[in-house]
C-alpha positions, -999 to 999 in steps of 0.1 A, spaced: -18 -586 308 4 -569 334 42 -571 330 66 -587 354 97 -570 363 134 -592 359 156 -575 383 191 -600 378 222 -587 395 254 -599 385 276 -588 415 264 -558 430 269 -533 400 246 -548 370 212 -548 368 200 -565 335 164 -565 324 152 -598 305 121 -600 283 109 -633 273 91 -634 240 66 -661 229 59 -663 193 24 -683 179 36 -691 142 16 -701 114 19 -737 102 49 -738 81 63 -707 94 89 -719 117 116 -727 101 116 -699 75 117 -676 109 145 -695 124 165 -689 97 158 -653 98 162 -648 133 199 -640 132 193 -611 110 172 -594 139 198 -607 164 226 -590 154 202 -555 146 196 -563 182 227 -568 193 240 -537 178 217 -517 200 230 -534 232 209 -562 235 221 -600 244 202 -626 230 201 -650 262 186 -678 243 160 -690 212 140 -721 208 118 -734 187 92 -760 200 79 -775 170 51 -798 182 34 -764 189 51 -743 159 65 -716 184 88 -693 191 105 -691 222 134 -663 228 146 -642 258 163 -607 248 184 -592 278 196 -551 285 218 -536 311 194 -520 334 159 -514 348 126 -521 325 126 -480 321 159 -483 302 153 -516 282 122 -499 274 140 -468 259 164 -490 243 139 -510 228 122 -477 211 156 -465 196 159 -499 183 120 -503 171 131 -469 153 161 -481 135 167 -481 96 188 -514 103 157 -527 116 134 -517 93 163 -530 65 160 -564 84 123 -564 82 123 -554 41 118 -585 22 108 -607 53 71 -620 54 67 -627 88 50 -659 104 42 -648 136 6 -645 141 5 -640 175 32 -626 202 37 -631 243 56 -608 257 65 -608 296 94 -593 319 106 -624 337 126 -631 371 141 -667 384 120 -687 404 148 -687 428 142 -650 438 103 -664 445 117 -687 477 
């Protein structure tokens, strides 16, 4: 499935990619992932990422997050290897049984830039 790109300028100066990320969990799964999430966040956050916001939609156990970096889909893409990478990462991942059985991953722009 092709990605689309989120250009968002804040002023004239910023650019800031934003990746939206759709998690399919297994039944049961959801709540022991919440409660894990802000152990990736903060690994996240450490390599320059921004949570913009997490939900969980329960009547369809999934996962619904958008992860934000400074810059064009080329650098949040860098970024995203350095951090893929990471011991803290992998330290976050030790231990952690993960629910997600399937992900949806898209670059996303608001529908206000569409009109």
């Amino acid at each position: 499935m092709p990605l689309c790109e989120m250009m968002l300028t804040l002023g004239s100066e910023i650019t800031m990619t934003i990746q939206l990320r759709r998690y399919e969990v297994e039944a049961g799964g959801l709540q022991r992932l919440a409660a894990w999430f802000p152990t990736i966040a903060a690994v996240r956050d450490k390599y320059g990422f921004k949570i913009e916001f997490a939900y969980a939609d329960t009547e369809n156990s999934e996962f619904v997050w958008a992860v934000s970096y400074p810059g064009d889909i080329e650098a949040f893409e860098s970024a995203l290897a350095v951090y893929n990478e990471s011991p803290e990462r992998a330290d976050a991942f030790d231990g952690f049984s993960s629910p997600v059985a399937q992900m949806h991953l898209s670059y996303i722009t608001p529908a206000a830039d569409l009109g």
